[in-house]
Backbone as ProteinMPNN parsed JSONL, in Angstrom:
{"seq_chain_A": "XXXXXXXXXXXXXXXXXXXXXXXXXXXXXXXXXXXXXXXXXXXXXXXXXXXXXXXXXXXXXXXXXXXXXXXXXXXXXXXXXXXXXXXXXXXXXXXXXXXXXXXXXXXXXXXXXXXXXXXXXXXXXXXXXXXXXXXXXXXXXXXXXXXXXXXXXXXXXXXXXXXXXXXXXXXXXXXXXXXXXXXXXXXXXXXXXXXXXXXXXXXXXXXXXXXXXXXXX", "coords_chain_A": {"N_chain_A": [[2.629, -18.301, 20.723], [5.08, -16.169, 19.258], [4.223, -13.285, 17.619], [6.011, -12.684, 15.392], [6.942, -14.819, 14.449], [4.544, -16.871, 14.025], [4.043, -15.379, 11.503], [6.136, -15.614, 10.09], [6.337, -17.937, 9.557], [4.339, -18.906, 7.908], [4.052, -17.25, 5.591], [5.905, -18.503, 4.719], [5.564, -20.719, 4.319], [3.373, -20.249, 2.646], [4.83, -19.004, 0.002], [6.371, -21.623, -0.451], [4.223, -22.425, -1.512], [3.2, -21.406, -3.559], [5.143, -21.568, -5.466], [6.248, -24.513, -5.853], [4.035, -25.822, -5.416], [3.66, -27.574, -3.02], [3.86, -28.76, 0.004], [6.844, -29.3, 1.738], [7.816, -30.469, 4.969], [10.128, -30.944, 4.924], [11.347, -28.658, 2.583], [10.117, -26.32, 4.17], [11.944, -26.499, 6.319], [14.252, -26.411, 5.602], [14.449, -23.729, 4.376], [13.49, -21.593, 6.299], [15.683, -22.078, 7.66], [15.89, -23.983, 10.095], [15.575, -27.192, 11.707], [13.934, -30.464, 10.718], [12.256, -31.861, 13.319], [12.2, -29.431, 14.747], [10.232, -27.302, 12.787], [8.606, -29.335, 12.908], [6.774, -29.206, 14.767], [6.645, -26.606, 15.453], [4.509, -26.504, 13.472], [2.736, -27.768, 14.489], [1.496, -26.806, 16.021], [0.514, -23.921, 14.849], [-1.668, -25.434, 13.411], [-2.906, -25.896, 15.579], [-4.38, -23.61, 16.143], [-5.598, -23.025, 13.776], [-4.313, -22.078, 11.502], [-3.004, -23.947, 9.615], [-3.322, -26.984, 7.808], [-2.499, -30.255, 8.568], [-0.961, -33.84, 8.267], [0.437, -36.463, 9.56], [3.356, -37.422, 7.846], [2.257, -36.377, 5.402], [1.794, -33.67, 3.131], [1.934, -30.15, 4.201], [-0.698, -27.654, 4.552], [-1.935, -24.573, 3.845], [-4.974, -22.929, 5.535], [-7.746, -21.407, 4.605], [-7.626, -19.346, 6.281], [-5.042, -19.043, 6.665], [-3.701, -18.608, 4.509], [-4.262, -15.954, 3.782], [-3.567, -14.424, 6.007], [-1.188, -14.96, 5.484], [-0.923, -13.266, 3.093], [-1.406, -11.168, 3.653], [1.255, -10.363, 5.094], [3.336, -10.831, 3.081], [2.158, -8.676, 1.81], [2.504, -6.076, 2.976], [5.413, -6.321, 3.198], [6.483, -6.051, 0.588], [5.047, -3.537, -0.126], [6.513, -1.711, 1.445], [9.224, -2.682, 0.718], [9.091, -1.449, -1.905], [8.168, 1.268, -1.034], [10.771, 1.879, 0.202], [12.504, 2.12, -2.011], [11.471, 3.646, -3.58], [10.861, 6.558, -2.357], [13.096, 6.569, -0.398], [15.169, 6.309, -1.691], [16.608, 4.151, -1.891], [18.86, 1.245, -2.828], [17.87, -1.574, -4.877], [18.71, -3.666, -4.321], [19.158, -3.317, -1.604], [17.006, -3.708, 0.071], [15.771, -5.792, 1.089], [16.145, -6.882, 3.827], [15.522, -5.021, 5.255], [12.967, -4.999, 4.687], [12.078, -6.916, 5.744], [12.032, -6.662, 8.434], [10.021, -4.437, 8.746], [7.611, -5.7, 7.683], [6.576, -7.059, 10.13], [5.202, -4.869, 11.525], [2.374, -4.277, 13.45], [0.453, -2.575, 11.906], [-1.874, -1.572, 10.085], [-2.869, 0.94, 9.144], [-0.475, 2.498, 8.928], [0.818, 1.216, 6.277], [-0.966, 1.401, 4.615], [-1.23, 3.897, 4.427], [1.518, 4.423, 3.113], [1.41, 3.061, 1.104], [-0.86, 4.694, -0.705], [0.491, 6.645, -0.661], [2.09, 6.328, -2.55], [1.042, 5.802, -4.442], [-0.572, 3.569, -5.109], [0.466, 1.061, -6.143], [1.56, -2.181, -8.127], [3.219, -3.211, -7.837], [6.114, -5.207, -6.618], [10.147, -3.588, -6.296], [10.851, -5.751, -7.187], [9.73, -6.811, -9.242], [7.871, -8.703, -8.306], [3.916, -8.842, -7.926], [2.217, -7.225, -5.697], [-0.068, -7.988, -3.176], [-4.007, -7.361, -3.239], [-5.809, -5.272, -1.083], [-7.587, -7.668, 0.235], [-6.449, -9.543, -0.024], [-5.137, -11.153, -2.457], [-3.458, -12.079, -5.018], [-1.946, -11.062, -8.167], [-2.053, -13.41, -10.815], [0.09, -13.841, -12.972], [1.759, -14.968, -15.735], [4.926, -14.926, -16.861], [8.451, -15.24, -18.666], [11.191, -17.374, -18.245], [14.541, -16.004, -19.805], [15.901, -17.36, -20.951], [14.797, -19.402, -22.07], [13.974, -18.093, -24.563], [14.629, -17.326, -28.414], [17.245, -16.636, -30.737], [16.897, -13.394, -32.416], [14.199, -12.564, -31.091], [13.046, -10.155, -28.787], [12.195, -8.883, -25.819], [11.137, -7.7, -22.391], [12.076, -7.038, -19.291], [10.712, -8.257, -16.26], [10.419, -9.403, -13.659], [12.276, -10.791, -11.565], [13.544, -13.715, -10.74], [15.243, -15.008, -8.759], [16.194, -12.411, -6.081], [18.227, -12.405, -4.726], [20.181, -10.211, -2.814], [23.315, -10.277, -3.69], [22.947, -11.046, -6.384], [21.549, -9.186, -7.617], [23.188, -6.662, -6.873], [25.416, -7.707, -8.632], [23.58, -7.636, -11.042], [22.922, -5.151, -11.501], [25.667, -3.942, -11.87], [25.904, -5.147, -14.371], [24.247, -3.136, -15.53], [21.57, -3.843, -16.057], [17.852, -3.459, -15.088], [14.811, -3.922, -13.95], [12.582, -3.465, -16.24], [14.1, -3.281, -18.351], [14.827, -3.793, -21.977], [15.569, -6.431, -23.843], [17.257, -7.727, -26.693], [17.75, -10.292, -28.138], [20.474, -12.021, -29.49], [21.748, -13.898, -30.324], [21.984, -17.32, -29.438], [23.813, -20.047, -27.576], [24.065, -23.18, -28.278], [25.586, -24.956, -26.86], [26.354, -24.471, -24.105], [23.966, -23.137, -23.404], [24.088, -20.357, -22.855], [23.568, -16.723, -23.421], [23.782, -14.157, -26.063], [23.085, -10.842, -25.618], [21.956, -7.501, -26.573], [20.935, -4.7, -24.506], [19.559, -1.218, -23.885], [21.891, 0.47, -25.228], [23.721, -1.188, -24.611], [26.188, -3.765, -26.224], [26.307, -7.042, -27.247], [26.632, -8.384, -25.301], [26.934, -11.145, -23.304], [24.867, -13.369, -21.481], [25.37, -15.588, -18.794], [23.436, -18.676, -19.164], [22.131, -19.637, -16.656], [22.217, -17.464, -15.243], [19.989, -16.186, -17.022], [18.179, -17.934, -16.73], [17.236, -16.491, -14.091], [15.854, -14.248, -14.698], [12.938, -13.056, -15.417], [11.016, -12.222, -18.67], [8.825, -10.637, -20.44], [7.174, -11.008, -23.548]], "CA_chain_A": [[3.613, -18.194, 19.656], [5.479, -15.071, 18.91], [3.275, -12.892, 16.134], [6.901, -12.549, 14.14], [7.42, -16.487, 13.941], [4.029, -17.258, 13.214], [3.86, -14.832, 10.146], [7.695, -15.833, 8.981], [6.31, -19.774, 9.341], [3.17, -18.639, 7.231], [4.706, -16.053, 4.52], [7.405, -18.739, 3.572], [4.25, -21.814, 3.393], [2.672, -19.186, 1.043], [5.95, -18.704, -1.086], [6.657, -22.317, -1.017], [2.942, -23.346, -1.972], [3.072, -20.763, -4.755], [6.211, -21.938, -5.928], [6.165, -25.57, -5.69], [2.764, -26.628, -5.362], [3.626, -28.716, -2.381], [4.435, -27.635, 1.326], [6.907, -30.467, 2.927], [8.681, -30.144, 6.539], [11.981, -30.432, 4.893], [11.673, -27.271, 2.068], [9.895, -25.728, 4.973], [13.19, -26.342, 7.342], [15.573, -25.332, 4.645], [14.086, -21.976, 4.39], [14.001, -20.917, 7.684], [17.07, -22.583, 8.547], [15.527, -24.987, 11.248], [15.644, -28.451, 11.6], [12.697, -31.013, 10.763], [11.71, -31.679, 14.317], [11.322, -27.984, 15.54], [9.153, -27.003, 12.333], [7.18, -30.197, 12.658], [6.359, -28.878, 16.568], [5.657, -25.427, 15.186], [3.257, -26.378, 12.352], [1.163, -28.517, 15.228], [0.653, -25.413, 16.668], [-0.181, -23.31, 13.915], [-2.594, -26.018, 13.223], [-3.56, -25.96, 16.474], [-4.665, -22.401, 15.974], [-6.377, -23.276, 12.757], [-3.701, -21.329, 10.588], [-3.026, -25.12, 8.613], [-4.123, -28.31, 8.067], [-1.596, -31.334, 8.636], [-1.358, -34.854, 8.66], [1.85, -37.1, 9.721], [3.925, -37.715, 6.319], [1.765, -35.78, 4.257], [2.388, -32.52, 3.022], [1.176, -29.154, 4.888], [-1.771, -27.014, 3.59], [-2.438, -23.477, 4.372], [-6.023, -22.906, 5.494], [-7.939, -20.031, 4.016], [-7.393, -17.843, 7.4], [-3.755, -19.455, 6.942], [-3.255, -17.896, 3.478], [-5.149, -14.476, 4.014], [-2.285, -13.468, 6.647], [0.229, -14.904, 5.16], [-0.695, -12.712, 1.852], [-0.928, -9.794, 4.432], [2.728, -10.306, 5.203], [3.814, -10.453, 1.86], [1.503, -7.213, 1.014], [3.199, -5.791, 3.635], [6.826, -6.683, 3.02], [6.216, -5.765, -1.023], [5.181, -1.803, -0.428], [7.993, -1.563, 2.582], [10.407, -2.538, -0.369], [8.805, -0.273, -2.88], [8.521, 2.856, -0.253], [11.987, 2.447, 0.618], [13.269, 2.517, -3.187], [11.15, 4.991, -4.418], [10.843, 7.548, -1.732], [14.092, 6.744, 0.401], [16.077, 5.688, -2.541], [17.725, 2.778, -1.268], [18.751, 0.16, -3.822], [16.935, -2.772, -4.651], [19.519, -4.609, -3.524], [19.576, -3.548, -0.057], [15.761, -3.435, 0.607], [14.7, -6.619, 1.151], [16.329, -7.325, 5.014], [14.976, -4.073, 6.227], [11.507, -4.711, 4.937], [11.699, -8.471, 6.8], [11.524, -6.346, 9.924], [9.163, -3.922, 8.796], [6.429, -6.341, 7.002], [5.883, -7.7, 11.051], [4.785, -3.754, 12.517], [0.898, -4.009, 13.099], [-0.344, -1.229, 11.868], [-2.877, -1.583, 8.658], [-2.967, 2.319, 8.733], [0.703, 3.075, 8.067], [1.037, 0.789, 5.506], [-2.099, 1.771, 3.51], [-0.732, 5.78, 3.665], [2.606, 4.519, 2.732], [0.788, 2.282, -0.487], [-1.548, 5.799, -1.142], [1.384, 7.81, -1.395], [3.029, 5.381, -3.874], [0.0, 5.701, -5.423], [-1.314, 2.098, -4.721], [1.776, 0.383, -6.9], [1.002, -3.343, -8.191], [4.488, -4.259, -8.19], [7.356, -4.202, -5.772], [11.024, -3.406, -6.843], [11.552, -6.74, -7.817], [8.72, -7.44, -10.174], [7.025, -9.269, -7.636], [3.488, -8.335, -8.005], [1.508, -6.661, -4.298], [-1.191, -8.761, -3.098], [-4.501, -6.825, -2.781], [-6.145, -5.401, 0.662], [-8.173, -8.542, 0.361], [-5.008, -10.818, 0.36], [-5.275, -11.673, -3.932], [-2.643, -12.181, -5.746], [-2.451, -11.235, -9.428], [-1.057, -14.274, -11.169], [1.0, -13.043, -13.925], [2.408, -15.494, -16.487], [6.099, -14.734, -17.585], [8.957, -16.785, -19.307], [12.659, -16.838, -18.866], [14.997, -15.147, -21.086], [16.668, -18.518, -21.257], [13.684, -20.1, -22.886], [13.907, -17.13, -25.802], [15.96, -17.758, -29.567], [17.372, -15.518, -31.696], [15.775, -12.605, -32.977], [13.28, -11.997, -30.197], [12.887, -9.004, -27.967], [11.656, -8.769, -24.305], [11.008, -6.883, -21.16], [12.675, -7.494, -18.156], [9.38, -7.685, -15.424], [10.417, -9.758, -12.144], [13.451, -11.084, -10.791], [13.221, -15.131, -9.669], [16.092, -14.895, -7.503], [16.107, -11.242, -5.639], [19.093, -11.944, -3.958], [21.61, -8.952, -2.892], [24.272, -10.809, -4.793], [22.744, -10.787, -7.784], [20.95, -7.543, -7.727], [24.336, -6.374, -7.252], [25.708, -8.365, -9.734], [22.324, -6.822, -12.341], [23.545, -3.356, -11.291], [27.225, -3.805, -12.723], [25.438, -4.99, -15.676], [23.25, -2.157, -16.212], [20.271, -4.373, -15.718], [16.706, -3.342, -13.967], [13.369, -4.086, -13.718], [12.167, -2.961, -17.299], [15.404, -3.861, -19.369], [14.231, -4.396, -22.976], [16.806, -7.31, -24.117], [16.538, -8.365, -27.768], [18.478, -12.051, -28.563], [21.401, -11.623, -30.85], [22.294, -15.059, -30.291], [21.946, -18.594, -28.254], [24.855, -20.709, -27.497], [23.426, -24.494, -27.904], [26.836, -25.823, -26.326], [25.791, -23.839, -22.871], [23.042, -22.049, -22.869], [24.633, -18.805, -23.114], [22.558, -16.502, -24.94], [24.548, -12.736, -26.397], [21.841, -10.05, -26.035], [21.751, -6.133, -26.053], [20.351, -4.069, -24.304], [20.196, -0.255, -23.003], [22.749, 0.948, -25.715], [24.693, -2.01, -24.498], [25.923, -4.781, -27.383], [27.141, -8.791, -27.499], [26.739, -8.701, -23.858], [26.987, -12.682, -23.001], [24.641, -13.654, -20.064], [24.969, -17.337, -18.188], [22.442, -19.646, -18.785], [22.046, -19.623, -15.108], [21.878, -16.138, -14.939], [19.013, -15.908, -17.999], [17.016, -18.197, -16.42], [16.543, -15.989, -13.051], [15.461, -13.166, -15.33], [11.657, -13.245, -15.841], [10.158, -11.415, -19.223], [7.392, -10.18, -21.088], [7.402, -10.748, -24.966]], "C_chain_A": [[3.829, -16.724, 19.305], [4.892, -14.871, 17.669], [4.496, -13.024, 14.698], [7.207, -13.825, 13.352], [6.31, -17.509, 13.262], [3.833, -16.522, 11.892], [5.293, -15.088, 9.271], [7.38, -17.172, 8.968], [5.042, -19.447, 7.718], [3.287, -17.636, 6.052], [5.636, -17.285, 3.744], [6.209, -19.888, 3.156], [3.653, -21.285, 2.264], [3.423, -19.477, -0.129], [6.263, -20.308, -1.512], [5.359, -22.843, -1.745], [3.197, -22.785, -3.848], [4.493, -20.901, -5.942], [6.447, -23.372, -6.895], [4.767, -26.393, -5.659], [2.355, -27.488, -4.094], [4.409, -27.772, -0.893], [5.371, -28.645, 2.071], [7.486, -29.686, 3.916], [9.933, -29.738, 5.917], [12.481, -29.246, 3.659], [11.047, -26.179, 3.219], [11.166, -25.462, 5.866], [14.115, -25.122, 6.661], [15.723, -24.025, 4.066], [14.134, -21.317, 5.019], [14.891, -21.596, 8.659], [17.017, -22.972, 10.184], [15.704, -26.338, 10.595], [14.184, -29.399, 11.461], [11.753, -31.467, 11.814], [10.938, -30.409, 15.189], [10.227, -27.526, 14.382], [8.121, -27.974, 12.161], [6.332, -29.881, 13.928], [5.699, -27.302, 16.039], [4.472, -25.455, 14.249], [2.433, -27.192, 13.165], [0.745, -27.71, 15.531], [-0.021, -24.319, 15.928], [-1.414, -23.807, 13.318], [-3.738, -26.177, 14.131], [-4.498, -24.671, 16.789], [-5.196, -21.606, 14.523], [-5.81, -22.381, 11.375], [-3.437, -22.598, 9.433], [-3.248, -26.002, 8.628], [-2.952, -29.32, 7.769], [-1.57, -32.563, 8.964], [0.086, -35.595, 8.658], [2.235, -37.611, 7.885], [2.903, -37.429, 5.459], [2.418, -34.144, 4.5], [1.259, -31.116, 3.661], [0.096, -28.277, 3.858], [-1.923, -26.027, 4.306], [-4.181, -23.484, 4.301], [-6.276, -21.536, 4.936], [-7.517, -18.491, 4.755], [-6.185, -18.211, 7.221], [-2.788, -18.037, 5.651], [-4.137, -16.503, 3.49], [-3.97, -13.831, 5.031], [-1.562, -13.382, 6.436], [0.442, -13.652, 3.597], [-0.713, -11.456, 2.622], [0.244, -9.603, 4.767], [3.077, -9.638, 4.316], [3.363, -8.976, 1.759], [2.289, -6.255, 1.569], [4.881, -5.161, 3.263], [7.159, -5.837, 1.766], [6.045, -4.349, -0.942], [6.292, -1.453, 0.691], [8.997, -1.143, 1.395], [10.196, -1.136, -1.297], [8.959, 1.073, -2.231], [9.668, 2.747, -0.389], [13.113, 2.375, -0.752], [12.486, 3.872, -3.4], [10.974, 6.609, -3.903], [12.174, 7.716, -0.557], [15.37, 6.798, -0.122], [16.834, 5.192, -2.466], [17.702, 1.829, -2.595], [17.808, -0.597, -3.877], [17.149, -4.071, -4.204], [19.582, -4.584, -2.111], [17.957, -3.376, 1.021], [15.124, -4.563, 1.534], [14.763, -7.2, 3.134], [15.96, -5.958, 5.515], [13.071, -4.101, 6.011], [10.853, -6.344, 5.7], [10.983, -7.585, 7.948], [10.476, -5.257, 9.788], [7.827, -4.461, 8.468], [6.077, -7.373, 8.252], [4.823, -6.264, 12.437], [3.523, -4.399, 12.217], [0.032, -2.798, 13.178], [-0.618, -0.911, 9.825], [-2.743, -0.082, 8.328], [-1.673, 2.699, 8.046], [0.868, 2.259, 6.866], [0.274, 1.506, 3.954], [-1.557, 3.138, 3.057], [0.437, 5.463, 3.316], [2.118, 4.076, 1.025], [-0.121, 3.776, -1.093], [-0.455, 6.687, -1.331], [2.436, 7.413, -2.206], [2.287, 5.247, -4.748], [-0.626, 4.336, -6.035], [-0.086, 1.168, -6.149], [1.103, -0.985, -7.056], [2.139, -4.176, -7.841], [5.637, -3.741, -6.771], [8.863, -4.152, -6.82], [11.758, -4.46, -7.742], [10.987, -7.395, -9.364], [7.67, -8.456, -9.488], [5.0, -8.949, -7.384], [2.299, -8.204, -6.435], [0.717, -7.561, -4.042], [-2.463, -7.388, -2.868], [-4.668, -6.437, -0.773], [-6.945, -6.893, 0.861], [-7.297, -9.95, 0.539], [-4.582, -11.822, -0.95], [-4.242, -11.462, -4.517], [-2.776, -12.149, -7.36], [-1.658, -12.278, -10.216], [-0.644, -13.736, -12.768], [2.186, -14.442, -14.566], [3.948, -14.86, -17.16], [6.722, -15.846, -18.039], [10.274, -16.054, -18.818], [13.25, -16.363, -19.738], [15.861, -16.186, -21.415], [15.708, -19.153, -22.42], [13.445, -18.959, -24.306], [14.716, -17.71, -26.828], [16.0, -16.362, -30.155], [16.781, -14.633, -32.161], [14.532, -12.255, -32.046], [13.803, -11.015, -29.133], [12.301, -9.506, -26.413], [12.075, -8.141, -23.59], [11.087, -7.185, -20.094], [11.39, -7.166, -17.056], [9.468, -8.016, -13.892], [12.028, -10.032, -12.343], [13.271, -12.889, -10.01], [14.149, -14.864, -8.631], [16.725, -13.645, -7.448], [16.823, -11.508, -4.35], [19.804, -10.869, -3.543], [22.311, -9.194, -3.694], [23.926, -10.73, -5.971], [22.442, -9.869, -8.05], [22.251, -6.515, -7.771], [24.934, -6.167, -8.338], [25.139, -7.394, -11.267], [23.036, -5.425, -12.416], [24.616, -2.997, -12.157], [26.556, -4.124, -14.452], [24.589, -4.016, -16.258], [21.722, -2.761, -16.203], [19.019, -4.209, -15.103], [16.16, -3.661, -14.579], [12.921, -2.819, -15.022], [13.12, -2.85, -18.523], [14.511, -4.015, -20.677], [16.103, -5.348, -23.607], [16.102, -7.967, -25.426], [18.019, -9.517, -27.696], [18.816, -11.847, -29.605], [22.082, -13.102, -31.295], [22.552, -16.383, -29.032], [23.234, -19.238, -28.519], [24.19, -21.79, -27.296], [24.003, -25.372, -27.266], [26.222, -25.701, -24.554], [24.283, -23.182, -22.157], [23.067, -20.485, -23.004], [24.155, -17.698, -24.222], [23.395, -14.531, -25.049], [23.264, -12.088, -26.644], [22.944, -8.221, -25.977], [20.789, -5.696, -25.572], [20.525, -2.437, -23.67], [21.732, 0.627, -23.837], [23.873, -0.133, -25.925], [24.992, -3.208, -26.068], [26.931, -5.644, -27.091], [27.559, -8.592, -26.14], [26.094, -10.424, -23.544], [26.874, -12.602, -21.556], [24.689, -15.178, -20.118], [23.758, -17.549, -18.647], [21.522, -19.454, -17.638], [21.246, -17.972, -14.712], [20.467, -15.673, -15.705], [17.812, -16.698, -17.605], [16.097, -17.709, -14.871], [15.843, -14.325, -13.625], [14.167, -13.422, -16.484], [11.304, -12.051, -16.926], [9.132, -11.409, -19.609], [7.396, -10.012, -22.59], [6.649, -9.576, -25.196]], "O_chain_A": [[2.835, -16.04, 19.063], [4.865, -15.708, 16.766], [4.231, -13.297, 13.528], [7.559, -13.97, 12.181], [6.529, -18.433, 12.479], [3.354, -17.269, 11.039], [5.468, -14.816, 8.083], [8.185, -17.82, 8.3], [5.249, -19.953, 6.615], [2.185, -17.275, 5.639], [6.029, -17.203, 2.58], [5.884, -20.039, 1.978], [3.483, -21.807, 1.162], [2.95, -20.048, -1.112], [6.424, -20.515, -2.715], [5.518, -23.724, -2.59], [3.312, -23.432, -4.889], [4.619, -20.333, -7.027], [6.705, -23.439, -8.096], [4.682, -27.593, -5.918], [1.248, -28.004, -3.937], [5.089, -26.752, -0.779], [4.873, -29.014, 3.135], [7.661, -28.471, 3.826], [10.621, -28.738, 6.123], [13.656, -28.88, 3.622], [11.562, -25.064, 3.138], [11.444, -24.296, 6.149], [14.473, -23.959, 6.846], [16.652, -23.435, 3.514], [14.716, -20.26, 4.776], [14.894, -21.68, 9.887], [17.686, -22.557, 11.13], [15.906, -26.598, 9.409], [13.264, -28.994, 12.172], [10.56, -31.54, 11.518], [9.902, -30.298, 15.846], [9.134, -27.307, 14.905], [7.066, -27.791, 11.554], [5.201, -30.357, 14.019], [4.533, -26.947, 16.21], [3.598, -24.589, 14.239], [1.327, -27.437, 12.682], [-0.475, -27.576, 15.438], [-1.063, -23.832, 16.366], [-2.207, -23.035, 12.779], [-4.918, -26.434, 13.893], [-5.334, -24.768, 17.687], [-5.245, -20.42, 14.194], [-6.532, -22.049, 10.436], [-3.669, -22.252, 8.275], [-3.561, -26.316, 9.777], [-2.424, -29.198, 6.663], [-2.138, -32.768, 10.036], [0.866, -35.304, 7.751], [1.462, -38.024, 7.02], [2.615, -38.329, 4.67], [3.086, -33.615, 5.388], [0.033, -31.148, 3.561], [0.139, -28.293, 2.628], [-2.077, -26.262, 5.505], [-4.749, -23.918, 3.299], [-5.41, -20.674, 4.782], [-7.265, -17.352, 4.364], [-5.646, -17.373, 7.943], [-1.916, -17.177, 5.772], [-4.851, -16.595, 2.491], [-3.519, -12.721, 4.751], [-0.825, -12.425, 6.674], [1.523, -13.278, 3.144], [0.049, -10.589, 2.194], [0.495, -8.398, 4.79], [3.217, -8.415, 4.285], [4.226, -8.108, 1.628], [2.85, -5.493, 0.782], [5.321, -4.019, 3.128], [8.036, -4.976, 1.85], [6.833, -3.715, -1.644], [7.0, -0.535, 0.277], [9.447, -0.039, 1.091], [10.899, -0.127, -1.36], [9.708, 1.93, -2.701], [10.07, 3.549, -1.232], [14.323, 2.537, -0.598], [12.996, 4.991, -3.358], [10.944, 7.602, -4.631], [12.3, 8.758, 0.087], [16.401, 7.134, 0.461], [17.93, 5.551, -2.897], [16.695, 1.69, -3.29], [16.866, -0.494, -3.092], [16.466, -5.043, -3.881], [19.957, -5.539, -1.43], [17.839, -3.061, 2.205], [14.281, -4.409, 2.417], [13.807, -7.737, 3.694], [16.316, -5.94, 6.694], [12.199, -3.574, 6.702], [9.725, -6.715, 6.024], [9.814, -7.677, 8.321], [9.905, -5.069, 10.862], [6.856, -3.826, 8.88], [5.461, -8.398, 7.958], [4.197, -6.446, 13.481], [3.329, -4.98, 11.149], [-0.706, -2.27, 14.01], [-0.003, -0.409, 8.884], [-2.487, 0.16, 7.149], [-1.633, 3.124, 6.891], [1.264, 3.103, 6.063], [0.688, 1.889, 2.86], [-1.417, 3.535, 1.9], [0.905, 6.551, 2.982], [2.445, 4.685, 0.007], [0.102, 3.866, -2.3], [-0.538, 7.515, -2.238], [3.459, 8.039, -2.483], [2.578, 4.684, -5.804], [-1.049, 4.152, -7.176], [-0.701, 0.806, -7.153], [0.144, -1.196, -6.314], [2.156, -5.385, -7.612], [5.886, -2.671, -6.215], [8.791, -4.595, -7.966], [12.673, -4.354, -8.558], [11.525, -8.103, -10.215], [6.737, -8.936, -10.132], [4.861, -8.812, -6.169], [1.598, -9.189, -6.199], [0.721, -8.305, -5.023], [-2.002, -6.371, -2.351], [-4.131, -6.894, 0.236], [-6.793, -7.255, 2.028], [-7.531, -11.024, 1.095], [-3.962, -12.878, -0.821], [-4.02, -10.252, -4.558], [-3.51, -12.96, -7.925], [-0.459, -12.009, -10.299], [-1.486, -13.224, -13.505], [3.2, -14.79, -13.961], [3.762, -14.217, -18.194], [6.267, -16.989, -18.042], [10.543, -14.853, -18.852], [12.57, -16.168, -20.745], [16.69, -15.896, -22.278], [16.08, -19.299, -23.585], [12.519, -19.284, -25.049], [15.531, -18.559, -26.463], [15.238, -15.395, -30.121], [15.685, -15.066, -32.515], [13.801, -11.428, -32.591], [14.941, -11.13, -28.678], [12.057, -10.692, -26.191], [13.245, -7.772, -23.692], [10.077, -7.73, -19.649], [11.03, -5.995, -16.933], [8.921, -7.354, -13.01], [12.771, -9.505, -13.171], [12.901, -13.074, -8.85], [13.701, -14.459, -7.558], [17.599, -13.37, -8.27], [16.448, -11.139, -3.237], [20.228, -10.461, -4.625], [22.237, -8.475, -4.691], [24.761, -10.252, -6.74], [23.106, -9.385, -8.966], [22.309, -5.644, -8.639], [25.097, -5.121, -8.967], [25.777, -6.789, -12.129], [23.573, -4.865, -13.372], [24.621, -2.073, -12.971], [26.751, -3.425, -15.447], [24.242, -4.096, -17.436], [20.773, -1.992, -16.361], [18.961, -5.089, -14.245], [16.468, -3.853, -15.756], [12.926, -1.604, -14.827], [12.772, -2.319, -19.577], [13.363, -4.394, -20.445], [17.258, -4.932, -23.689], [14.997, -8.507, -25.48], [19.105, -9.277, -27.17], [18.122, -11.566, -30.583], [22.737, -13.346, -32.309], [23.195, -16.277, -27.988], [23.779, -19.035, -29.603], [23.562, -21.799, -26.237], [23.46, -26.436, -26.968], [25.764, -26.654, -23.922], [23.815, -22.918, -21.05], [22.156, -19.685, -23.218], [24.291, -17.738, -25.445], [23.447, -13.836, -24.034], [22.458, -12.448, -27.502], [24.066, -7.943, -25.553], [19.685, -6.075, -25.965], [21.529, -2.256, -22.98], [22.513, 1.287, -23.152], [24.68, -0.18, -26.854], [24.071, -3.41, -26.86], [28.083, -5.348, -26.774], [28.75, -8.626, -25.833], [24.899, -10.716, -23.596], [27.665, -12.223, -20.692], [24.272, -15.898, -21.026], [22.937, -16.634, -18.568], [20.332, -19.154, -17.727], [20.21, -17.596, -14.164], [19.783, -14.838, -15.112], [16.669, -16.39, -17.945], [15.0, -18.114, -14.487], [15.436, -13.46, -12.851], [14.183, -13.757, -17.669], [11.239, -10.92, -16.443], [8.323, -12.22, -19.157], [7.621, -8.869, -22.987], [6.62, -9.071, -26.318]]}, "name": "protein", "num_of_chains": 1, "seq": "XXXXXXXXXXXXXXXXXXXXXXXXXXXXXXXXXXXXXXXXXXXXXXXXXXXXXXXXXXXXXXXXXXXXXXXXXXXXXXXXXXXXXXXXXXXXXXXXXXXXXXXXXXXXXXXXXXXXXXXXXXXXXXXXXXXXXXXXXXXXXXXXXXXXXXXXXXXXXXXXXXXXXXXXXXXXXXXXXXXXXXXXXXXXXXXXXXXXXXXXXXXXXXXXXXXXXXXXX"}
């Protein structure tokens, strides 16, 4: 098995475990835009190679060596992004398909002097937070800014959906990663909640949009 296909089968089991709780074939397909036959043929083999543990119509399980590479991906992928904002100064929008192909080089050394001269960062551009060298994840409780009322404050810390499009989108709004947004007002019809932030005022975000925007009271 190609090293790039088993670490993009094993990076997205991670993301969906840590997501969802649950690993099936068919959020597995619909992620890497395969069909349920070819990823039920690749996860025998990954199993077969003791990366997960699987049983017909049950749901997949990363083994411990399963999730230890796959958090090396990620770790990977996560200072890629961060180098190439903070020292190349590429958006944060346009990071994330150049660090796909960089978070499969093998080479532990460049990575580590790229993370030492970022000065070992916890976070990547998105709010996503690094995994250690050990492959640990810090779990980090946030809330939507949907789930906020009136009169409260918060600190913009991740990003749920770190699409281009939206990151885009954030940009035109003046929006990053450390936003302080206080709640001037909820809309109970929609959802629609009028915040400021950033100088800005009675800026009306979606619903939709407030609930892919993770803070920090």
């Amino acid at each position: 098995m190609p090293l790039k296909t088993k670490e993009n089968y094993l990076k997205t089991m991670y993301m969906i475990d840590e997501e969802k709780g649950i690993i099936s074939l068919s959020e597995l397909g619909k992620r890497l835009g395969l069909s349920i036959p070819t990823v039920n043929s690749m996860v025998k083999r990954l199993q077969d190679e003791g990366w997960v543990v699987y049983e017909k119509y049950q749901p997949v399980k990363l083994t411990g060596q399963g999730k230890n590479e796959a958090a090396r991906v990620i770790r990977r992928h996560r200072i890629a992004e961060i180098f190439l904002v903070e020292k190349l100064n590429f958006g944060w929008e346009e990071v994330h398909d150049i660090a796909e192909e960089m978070e499969h080089i093998d080479s532990e050394v460049l990575f580590e002097r790229m993370n030492k001269m970022l000065g070992n960062p916890a976070f990547d551009p998105h709010g996503s937070p690094i995994p250690d060298k050990a492959g640990k994840i810090k779990t980090i409780h946030y809330v939507p800014l949907a789930s906020l009322e009136s009169g409260q404050k918060a600190v913009l810390r991740s990003i749920h959906n770190s699409s281009a499009d939206f990151l885009v989108f954030l940009n035109k709004k003046g929006i990053s990663w450390g936003t302080i947004f206080e709640i001037l007002e909820k809309e109970p019809f929609d959802g629609s909640v009028t915040v400021s932030y950033g100088g800005k005022k009675n800026v009306v975000l979606t619903q939709e949009v407030c609930k892919q925007l993770l803070v920090e009271l």
